[in-house]
C-alpha positions as CSV (number, residue, x, y, z in Angstrom):
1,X,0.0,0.0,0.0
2,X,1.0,3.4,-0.6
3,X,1.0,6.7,1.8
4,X,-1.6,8.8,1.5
5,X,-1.2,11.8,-0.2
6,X,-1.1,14.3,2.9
7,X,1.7,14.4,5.0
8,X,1.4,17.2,7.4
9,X,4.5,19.1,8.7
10,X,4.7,22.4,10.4
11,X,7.5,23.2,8.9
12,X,7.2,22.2,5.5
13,X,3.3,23.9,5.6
14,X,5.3,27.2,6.5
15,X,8.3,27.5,4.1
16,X,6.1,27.2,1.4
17,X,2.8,28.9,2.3
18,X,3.8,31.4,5.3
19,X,4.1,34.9,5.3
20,X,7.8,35.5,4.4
21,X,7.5,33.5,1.3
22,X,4.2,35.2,0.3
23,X,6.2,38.6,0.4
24,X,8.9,37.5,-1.3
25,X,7.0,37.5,-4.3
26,X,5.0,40.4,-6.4
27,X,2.1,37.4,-6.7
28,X,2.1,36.2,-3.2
29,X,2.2,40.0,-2.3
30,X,-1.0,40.5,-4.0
31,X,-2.5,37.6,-2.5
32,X,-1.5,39.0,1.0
33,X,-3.2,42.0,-0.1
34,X,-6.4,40.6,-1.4
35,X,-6.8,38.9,2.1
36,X,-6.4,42.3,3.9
37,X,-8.7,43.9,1.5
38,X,-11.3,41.3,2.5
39,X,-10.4,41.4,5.8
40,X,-9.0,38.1,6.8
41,X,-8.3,37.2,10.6
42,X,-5.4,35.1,9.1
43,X,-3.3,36.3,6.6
44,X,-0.9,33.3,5.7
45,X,-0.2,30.1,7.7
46,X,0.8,30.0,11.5
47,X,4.4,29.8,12.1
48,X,5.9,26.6,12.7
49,X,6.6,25.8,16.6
């Protein structure tokens, strides 16, 4: 049998989706602004612990 497809990891869920990656980018900038425009209580993932 295989894995399943999710895996979950703190870490890896961060450095891909958090906020200092969404920055780093003029796309991932825009989505950080469309989600401040709506007025999300979460802009990108929590950090990892």
């Amino acid at each position: 049998m295989s894995k399943r497809t999710y895996q979950p990891s703190k870490q890896k869920r961060a450095t891909t989706h958090g906020f200092l990656v969404r920055s780093a980018s003029t796309s991932g900038a825009k989505v950080i602004q469309a989600r401040r425009r709506k007025g999300r209580a979460q802009l990108t993932v929590k950090k990892a612990q």
